[in-house]
C-alpha distance (Angstrom), angle and dihedral (degrees) to the residues before:
residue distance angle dihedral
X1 . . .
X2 4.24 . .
X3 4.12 82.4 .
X4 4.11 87.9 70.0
X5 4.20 82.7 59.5
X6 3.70 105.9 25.1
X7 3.53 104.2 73.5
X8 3.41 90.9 -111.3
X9 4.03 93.4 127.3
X10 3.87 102.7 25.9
X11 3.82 129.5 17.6
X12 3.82 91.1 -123.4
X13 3.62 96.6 74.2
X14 3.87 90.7 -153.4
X15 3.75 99.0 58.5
X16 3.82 90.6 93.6
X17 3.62 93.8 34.1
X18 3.80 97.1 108.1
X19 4.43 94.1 49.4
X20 4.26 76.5 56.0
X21 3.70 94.1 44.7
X22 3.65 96.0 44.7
X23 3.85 98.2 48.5
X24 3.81 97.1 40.1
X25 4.04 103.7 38.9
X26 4.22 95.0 28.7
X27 4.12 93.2 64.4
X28 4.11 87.5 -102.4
X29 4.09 80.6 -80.5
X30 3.71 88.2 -170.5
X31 3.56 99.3 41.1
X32 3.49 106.8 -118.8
X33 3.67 96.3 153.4
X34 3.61 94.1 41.4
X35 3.56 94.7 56.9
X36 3.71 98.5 29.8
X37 4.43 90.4 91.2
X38 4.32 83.1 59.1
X39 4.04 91.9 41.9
X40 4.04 90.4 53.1
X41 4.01 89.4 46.4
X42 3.94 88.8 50.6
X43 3.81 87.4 52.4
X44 3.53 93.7 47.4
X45 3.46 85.6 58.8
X46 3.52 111.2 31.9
X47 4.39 73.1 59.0
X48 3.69 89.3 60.5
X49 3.61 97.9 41.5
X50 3.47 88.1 55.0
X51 3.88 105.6 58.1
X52 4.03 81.3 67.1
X53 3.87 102.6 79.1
X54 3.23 102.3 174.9
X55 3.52 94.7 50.4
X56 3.82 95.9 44.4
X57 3.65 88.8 45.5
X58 3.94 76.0 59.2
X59 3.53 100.4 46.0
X60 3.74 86.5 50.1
X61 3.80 100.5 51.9
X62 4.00 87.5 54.4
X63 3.18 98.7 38.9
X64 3.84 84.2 62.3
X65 3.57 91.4 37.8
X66 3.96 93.4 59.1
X67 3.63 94.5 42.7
X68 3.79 93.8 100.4
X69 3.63 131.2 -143.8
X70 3.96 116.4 -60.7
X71 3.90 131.9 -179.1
X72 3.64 118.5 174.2
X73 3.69 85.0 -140.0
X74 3.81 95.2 53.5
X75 3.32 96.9 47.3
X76 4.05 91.7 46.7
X77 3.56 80.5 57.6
X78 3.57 100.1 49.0
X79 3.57 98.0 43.6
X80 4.33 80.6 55.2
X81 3.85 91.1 58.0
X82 3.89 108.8 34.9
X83 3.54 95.2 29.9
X84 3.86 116.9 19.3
X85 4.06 95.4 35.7
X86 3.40 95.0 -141.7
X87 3.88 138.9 142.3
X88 3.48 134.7 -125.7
């Protein structure tokens, strides 16, 4: 957290002042700290998985595969029926 107000990512050491202020004076209302242990594991990870072309080449292709169809306008339209109850 001290990197967002030690200059460590910008020269002006308040240009990340407000990401700091937000998570440490707003009760870290969307849990960055509390899921930040789980994030570094799924980098960890996501590091090893990666050394493995092949089979992240793999794991990309159906990844993409399984991703389904989606239309902004079809899902509009869903969301209208099954959720929203409305007519045309």
């Amino acid at each position: 957290m001290d990197t967002f107000t030690d200059a460590v990512w910008s020269e002006n050491p308040d240009d990340f002042r407000l990401i700091f202020n937000e998570i440490m004076t707003k009760n870290d209302e969307f849990f960055v700290l509390a899921d930040f242990d789980a994030y570094i594991k799924a980098q960890e990870k996501i590091e090893e998985l990666y050394q493995d072309k092949d089979r992240w080449a793999k794991m990309c292709l159906v990844n993409i595969a399984k991703s389904g169809y989606f239309s902004s306008d079809r899902t509009i339209e869903q969301y209208v029926k099954d959720i929203g109850k409305l007519r045309n």
